[in-house]
VEXDREN-115673 format. One record per residue: residue number from 1; residue in three letters; chain; x, y, z of N, C-alpha, C in turn. Coordinates in nm, 3 decimals. Layout:
<atoms>
<atom num="NUM" residuo="ala" cadena="A" n_c1="X" n_c2="Y" n_c3="Z" ca_c1="X" ca_c2="Y" ca_c3="Z" c_c1="X" c_c2="Y" c_c3="Z"/>
...
</atoms>
This chain:
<atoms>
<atom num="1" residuo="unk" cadena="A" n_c1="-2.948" n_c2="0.423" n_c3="-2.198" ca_c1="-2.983" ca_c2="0.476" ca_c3="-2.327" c_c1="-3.129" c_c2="0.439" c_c3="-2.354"/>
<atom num="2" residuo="unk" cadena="A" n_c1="-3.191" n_c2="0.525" n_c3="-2.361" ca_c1="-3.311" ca_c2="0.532" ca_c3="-2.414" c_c1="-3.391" c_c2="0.496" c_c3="-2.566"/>
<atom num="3" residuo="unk" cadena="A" n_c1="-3.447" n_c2="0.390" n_c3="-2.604" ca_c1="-3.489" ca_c2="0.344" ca_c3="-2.689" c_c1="-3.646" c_c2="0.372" c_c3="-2.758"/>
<atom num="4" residuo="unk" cadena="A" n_c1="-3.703" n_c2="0.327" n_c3="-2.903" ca_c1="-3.870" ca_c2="0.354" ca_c3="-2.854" c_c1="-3.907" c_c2="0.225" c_c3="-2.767"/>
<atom num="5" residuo="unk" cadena="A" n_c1="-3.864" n_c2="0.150" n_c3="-2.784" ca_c1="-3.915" ca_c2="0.012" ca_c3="-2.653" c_c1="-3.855" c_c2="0.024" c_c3="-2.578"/>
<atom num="6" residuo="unk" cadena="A" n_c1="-3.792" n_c2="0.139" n_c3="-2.502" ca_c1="-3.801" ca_c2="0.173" ca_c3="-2.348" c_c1="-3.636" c_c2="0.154" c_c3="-2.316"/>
<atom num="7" residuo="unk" cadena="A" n_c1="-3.540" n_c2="0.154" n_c3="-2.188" ca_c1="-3.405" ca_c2="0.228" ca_c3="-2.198" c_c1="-3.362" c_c2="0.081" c_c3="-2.211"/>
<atom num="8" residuo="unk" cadena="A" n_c1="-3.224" n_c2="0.063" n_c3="-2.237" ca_c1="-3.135" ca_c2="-0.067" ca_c3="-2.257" c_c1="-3.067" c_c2="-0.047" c_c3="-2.140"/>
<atom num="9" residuo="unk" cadena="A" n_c1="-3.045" n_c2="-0.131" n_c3="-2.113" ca_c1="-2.940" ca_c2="-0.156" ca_c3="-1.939" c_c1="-2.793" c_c2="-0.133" c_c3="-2.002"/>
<atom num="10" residuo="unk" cadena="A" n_c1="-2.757" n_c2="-0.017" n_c3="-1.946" ca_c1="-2.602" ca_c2="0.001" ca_c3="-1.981" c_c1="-2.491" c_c2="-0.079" c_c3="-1.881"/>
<atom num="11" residuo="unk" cadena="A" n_c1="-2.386" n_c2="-0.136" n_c3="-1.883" ca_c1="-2.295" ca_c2="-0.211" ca_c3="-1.760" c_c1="-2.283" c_c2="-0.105" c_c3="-1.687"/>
<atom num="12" residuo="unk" cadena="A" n_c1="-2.258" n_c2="-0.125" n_c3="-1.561" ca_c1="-2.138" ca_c2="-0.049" ca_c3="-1.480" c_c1="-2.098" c_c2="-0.094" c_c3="-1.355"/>
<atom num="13" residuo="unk" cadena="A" n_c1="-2.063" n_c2="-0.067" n_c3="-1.288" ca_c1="-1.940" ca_c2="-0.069" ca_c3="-1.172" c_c1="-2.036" c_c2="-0.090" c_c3="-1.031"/>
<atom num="14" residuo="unk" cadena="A" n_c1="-2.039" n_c2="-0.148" n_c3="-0.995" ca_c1="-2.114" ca_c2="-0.156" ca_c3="-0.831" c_c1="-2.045" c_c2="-0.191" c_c3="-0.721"/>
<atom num="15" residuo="unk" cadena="A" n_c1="-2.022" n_c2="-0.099" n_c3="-0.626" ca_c1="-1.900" ca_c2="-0.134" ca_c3="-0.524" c_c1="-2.001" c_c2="-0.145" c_c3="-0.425"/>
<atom num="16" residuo="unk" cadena="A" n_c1="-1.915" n_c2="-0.267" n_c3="-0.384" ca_c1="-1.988" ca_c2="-0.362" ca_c3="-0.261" c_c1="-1.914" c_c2="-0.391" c_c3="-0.135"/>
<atom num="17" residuo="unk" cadena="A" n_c1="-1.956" n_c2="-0.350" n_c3="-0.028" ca_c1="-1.842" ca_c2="-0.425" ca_c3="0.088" c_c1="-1.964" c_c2="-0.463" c_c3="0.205"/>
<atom num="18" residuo="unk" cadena="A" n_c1="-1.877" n_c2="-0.552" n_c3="0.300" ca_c1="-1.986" ca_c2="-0.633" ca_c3="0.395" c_c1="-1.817" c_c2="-0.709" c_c3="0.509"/>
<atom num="19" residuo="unk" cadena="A" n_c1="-1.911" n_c2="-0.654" n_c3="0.609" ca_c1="-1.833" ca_c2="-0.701" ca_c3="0.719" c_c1="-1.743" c_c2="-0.847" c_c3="0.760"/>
<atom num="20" residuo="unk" cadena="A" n_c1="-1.596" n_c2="-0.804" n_c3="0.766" ca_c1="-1.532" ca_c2="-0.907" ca_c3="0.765" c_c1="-1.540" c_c2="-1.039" c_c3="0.792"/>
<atom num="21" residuo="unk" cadena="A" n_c1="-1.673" n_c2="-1.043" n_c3="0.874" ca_c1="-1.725" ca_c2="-1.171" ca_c3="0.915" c_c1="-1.747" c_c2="-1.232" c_c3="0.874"/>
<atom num="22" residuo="unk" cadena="A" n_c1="-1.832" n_c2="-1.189" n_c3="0.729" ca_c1="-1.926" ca_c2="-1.288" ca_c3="0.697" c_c1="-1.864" c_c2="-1.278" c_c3="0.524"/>
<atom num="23" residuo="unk" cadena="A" n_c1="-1.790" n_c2="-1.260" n_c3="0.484" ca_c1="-1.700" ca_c2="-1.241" ca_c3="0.353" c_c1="-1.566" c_c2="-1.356" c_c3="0.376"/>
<atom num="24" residuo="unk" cadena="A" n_c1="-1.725" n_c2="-1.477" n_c3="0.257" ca_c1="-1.582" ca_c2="-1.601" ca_c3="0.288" c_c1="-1.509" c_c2="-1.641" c_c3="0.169"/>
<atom num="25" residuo="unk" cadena="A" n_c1="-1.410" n_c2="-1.641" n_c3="0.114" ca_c1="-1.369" ca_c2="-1.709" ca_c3="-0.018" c_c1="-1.453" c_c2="-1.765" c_c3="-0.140"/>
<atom num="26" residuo="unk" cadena="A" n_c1="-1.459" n_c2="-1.764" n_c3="-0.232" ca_c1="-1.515" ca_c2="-1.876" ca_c3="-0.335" c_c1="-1.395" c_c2="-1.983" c_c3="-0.353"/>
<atom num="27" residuo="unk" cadena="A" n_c1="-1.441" n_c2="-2.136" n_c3="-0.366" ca_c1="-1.382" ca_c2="-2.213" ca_c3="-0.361" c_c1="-1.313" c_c2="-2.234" c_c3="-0.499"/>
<atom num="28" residuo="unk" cadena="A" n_c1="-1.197" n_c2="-2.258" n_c3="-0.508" ca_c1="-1.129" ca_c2="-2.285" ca_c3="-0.689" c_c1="-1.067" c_c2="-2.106" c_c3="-0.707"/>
<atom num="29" residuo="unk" cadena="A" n_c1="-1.131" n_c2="-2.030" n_c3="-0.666" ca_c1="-1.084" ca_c2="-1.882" ca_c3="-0.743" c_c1="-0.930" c_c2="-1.862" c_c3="-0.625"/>
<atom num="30" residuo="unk" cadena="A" n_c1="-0.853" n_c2="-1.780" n_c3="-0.715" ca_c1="-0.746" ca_c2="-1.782" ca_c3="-0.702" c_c1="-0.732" c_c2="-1.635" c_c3="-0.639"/>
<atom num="31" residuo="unk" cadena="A" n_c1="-0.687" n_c2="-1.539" n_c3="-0.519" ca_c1="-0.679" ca_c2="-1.407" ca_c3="-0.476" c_c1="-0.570" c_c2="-1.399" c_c3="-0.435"/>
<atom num="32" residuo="unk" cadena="A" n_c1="-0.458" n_c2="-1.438" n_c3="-0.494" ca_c1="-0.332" ca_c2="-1.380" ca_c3="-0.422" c_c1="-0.282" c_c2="-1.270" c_c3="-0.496"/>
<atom num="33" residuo="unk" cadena="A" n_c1="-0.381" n_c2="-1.221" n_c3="-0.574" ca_c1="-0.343" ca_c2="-1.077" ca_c3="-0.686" c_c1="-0.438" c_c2="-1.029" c_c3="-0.592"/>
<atom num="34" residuo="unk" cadena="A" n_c1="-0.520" n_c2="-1.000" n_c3="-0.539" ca_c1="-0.580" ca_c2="-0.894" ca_c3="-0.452" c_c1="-0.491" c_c2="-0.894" c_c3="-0.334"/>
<atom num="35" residuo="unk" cadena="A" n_c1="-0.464" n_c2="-1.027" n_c3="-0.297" ca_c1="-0.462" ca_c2="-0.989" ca_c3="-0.146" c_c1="-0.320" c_c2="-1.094" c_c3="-0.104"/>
<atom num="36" residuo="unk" cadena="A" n_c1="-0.214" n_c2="-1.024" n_c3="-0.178" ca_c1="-0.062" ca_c2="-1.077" ca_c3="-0.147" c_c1="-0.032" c_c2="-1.139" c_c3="-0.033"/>
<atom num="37" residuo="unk" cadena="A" n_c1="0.064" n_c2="-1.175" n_c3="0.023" ca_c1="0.138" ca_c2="-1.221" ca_c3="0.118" c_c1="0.161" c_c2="-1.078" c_c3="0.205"/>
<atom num="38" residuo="unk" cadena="A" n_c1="0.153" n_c2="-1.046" n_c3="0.311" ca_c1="0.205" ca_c2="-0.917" ca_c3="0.353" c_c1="0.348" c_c2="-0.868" c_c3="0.343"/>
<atom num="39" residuo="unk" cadena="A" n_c1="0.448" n_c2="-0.950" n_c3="0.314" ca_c1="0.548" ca_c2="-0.955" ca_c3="0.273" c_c1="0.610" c_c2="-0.892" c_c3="0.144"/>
<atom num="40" residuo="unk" cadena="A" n_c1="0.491" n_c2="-0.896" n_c3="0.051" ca_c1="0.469" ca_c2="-0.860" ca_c3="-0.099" c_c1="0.386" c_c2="-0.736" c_c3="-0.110"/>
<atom num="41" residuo="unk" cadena="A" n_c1="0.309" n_c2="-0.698" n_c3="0.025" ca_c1="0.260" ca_c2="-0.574" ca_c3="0.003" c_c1="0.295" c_c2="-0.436" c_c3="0.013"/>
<atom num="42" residuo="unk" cadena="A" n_c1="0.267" n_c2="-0.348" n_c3="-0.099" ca_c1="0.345" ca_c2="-0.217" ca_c3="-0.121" c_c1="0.226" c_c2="-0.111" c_c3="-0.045"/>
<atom num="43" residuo="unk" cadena="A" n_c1="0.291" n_c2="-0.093" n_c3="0.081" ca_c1="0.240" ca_c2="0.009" ca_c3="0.144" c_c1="0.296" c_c2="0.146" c_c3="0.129"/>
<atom num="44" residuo="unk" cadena="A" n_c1="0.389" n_c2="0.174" n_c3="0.110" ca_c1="0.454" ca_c2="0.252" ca_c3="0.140" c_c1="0.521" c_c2="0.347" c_c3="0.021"/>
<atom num="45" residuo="unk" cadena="A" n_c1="0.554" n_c2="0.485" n_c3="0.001" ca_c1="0.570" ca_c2="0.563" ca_c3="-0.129" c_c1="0.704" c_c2="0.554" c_c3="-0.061"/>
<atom num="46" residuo="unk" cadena="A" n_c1="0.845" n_c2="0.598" n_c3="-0.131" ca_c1="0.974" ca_c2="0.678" ca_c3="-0.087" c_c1="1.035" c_c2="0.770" c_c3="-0.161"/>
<atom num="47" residuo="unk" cadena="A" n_c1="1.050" n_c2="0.869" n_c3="-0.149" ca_c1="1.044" ca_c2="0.992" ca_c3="-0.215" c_c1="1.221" c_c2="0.991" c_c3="-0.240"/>
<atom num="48" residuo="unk" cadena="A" n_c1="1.295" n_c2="1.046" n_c3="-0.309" ca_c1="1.466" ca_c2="1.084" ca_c3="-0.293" c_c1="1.459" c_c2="1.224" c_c3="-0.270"/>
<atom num="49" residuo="unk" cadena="A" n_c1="1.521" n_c2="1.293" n_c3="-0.169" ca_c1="1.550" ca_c2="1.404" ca_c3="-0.137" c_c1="1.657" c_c2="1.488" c_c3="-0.234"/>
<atom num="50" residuo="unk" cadena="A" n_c1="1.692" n_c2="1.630" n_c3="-0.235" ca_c1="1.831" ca_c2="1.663" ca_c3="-0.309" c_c1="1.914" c_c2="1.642" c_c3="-0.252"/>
<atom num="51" residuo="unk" cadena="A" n_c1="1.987" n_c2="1.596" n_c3="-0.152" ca_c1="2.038" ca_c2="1.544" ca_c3="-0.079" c_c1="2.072" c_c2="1.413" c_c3="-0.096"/>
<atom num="52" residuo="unk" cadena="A" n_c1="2.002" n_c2="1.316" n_c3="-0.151" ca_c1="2.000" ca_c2="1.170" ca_c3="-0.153" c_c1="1.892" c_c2="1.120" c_c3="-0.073"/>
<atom num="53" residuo="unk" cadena="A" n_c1="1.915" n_c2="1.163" n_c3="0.042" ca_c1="1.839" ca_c2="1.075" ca_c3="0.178" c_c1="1.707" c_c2="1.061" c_c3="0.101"/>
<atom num="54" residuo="unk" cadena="A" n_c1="1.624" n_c2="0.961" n_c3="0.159" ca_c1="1.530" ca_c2="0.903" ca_c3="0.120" c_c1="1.422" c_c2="0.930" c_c3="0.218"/>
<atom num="55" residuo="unk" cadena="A" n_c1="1.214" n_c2="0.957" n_c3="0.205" ca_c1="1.176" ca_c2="1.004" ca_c3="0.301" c_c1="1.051" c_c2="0.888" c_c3="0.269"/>
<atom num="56" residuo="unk" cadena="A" n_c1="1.017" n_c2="0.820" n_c3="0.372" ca_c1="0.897" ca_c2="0.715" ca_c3="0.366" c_c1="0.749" c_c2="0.835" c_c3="0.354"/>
<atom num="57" residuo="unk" cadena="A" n_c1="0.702" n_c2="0.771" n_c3="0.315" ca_c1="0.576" ca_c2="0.844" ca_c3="0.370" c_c1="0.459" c_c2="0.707" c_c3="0.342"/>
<atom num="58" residuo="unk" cadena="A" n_c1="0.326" n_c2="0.735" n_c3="0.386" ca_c1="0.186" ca_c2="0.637" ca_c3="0.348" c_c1="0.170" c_c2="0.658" c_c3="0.215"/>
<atom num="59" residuo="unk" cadena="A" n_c1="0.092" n_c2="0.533" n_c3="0.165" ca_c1="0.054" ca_c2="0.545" ca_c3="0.039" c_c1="-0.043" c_c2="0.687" c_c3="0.009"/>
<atom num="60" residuo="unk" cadena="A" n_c1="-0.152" n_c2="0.695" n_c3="0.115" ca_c1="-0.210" ca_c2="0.805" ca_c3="0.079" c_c1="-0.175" c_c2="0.904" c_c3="0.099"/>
<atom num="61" residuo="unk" cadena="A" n_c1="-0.034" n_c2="0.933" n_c3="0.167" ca_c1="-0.020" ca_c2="1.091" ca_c3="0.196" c_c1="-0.003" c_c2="1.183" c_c3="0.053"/>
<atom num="62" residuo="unk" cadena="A" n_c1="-0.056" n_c2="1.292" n_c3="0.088" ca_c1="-0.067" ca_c2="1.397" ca_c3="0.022" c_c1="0.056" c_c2="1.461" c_c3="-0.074"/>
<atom num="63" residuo="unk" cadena="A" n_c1="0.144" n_c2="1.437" n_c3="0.049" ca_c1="0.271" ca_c2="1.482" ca_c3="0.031" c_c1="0.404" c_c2="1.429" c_c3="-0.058"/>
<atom num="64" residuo="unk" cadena="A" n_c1="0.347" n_c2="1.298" n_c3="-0.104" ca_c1="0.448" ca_c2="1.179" ca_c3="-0.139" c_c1="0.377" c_c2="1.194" c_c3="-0.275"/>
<atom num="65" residuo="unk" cadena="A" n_c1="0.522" n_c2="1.174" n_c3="-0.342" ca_c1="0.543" ca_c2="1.194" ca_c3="-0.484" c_c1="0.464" c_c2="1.078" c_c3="-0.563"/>
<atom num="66" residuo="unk" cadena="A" n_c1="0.394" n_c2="1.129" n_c3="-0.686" ca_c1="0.338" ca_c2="0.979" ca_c3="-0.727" c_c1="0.482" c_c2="0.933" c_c3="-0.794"/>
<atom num="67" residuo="unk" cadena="A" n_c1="0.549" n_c2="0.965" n_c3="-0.854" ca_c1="0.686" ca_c2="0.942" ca_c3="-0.899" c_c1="0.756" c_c2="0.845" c_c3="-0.816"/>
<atom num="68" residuo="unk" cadena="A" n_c1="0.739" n_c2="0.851" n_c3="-0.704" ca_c1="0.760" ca_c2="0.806" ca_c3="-0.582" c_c1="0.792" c_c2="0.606" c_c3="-0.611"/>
<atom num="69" residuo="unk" cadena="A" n_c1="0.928" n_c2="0.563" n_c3="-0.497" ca_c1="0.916" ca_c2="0.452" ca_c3="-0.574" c_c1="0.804" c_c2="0.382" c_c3="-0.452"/>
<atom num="70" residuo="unk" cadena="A" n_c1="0.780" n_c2="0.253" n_c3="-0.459" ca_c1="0.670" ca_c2="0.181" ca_c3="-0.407" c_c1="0.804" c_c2="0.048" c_c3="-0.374"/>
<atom num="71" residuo="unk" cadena="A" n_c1="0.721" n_c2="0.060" n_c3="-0.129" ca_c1="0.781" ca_c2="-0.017" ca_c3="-0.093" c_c1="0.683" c_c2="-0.110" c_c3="-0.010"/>
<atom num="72" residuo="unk" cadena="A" n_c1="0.740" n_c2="-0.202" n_c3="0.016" ca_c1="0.694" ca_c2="-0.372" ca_c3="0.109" c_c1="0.734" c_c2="-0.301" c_c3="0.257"/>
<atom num="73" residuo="unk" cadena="A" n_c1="0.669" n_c2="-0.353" n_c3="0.360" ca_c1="0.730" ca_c2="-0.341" ca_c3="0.504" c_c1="0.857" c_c2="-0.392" c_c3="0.511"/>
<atom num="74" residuo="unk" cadena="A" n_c1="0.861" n_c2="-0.462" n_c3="0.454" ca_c1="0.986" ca_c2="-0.533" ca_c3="0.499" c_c1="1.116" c_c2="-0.424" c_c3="0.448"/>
<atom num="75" residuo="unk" cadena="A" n_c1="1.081" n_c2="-0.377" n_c3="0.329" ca_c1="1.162" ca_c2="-0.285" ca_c3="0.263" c_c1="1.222" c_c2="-0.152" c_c3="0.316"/>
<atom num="76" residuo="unk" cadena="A" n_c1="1.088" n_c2="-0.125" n_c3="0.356" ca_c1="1.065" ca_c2="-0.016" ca_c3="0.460" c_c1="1.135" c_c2="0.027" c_c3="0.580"/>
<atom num="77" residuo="unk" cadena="A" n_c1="1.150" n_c2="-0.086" n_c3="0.617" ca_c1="1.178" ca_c2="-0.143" ca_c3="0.736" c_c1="1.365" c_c2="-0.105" c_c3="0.738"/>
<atom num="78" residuo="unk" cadena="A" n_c1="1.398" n_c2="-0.191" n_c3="0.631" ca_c1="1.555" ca_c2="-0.188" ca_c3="0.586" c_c1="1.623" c_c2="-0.049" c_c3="0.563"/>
<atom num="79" residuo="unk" cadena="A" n_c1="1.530" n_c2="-0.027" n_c3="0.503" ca_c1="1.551" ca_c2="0.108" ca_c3="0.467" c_c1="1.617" c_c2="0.243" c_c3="0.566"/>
<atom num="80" residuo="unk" cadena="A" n_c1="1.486" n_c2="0.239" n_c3="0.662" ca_c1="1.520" ca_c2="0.266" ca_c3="0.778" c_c1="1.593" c_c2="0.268" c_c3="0.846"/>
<atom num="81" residuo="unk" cadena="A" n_c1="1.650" n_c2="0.158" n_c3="0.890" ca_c1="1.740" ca_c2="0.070" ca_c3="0.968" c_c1="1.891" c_c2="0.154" c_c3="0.911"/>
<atom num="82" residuo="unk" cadena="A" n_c1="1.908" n_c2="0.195" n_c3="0.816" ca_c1="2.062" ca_c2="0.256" ca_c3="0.790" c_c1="2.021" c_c2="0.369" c_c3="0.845"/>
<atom num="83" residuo="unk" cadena="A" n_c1="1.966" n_c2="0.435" n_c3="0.915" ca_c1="1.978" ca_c2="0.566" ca_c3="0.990" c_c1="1.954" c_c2="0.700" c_c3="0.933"/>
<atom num="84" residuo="unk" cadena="A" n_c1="1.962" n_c2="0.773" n_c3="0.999" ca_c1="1.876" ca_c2="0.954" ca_c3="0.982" c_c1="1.939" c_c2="0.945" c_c3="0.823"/>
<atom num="85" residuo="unk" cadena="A" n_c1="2.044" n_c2="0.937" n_c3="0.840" ca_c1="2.177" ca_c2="1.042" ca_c3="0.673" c_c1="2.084" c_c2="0.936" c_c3="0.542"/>
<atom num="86" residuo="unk" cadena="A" n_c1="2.073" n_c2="0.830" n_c3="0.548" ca_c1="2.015" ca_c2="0.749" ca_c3="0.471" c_c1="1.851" c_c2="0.771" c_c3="0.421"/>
<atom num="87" residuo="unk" cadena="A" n_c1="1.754" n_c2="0.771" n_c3="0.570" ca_c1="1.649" ca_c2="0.771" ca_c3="0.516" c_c1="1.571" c_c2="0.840" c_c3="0.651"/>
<atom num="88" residuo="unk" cadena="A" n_c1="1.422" n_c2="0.884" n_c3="0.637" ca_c1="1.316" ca_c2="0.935" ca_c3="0.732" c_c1="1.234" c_c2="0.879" c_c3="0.694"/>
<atom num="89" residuo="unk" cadena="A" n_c1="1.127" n_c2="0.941" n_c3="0.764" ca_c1="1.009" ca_c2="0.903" ca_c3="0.819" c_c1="0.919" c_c2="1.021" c_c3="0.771"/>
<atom num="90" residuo="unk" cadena="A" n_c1="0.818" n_c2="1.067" n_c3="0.689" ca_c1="0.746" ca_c2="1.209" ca_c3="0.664" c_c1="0.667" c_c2="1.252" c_c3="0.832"/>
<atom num="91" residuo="unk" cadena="A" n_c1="0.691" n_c2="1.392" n_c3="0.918" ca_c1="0.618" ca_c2="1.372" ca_c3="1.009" c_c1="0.469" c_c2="1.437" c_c3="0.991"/>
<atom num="92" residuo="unk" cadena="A" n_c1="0.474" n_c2="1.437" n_c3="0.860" ca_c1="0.306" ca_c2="1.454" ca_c3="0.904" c_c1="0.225" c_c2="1.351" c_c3="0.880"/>
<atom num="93" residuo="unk" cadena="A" n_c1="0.279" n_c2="1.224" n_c3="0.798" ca_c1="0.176" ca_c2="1.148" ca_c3="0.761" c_c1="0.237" c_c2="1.026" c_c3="0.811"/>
<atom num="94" residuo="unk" cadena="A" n_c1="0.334" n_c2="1.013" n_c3="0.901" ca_c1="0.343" ca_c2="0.953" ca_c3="1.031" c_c1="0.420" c_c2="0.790" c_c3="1.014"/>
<atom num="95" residuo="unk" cadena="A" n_c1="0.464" n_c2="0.745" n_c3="0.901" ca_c1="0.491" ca_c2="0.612" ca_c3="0.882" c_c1="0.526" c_c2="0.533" c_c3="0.997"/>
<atom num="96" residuo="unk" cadena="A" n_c1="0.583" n_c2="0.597" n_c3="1.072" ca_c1="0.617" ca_c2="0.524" ca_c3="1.158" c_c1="0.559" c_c2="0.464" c_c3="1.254"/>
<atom num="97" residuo="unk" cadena="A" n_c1="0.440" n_c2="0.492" n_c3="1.263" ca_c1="0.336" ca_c2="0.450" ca_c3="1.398" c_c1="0.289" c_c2="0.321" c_c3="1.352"/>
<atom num="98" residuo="unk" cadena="A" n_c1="0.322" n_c2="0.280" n_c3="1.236" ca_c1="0.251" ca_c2="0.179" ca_c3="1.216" c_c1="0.372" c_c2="0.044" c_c3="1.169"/>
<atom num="99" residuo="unk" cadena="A" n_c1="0.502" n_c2="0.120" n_c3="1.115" ca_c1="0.647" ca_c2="0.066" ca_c3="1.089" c_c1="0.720" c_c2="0.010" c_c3="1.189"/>
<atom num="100" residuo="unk" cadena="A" n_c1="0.670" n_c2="0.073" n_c3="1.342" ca_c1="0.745" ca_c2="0.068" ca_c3="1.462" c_c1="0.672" c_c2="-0.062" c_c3="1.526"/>
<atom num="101" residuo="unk" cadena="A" n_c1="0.556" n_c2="-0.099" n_c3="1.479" ca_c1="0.490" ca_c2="-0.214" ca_c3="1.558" c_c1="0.512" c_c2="-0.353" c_c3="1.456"/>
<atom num="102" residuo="unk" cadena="A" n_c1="0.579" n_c2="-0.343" n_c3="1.349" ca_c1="0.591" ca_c2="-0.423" ca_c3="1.265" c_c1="0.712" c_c2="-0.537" c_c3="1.308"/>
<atom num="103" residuo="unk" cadena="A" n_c1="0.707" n_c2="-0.660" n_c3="1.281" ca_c1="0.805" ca_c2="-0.775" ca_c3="1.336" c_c1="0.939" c_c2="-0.729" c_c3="1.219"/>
<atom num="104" residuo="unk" cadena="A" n_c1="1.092" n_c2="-0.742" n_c3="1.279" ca_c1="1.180" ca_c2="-0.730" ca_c3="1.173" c_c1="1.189" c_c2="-0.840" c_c3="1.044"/>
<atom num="105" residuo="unk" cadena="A" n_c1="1.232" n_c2="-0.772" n_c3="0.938" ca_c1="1.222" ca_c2="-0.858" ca_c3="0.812" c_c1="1.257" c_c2="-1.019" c_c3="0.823"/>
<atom num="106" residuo="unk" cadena="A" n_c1="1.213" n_c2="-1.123" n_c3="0.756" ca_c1="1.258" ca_c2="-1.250" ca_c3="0.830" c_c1="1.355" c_c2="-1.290" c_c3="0.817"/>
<atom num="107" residuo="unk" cadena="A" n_c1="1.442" n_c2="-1.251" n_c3="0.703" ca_c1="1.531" ca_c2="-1.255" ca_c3="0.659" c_c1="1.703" c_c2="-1.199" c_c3="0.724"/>
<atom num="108" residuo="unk" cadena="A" n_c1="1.637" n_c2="-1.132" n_c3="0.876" ca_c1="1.733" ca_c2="-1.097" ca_c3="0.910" c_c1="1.803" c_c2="-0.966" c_c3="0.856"/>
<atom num="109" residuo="unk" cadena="A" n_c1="1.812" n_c2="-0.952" n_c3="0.788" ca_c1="1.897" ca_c2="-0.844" ca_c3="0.685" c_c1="1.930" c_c2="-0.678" c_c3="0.779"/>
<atom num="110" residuo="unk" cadena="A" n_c1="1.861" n_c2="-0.694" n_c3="0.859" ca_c1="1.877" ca_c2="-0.538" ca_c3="0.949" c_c1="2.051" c_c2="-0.546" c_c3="0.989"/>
</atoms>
């Protein structure tokens, strides 16, 4: 905004990133709200079919409902695990390539 003694600095937003290397913690600050346990992280959309069956898809796919509920790998995972009549996989946006290399839940539960 422009003033007669010249513009005022308005706030805003500056997005910053820098290679994993060299991006180290601040000491005392607390990030387990950015950056969960992987256990706790919601990767994953699941859509309900008319049918019932349930269809995974990526967070970013196109195709997946924002309505959509929001799942953990581990969830994901379970989910799965009851078979075709229960639940899929979306094949265009591929969940599985990345579901299939994942360790089973620790909990056993499969």
């Amino acid at each position: 905004m422009d003033t007669p003694r010249g513009p005022i600095q308005q706030p805003h937003v500056v997005a910053l990133s820098a290679p994993y290397g060299i991006v180290r913690p601040v000491e005392g600050q607390d990030y387990t709200v950015l950056y969960p346990p992987p256990e706790k992280r919601t990767r994953w959309r699941v859509d309900v079919m008319r049918d019932g069956r349930r269809v995974v898809h990526r967070m970013d796919c196109a195709a997946g409902s924002e309505s959509g509920s929001l799942a953990t790998d581990p969830d994901a995972l379970r989910l799965l695990a009851q078979g075709p009549e229960a639940a899929t996989t979306w094949a265009i946006c591929r969940p599985e390539a990345v579901l299939s290399t994942l360790p089973p839940p620790a909990d056993g539960s499969f």
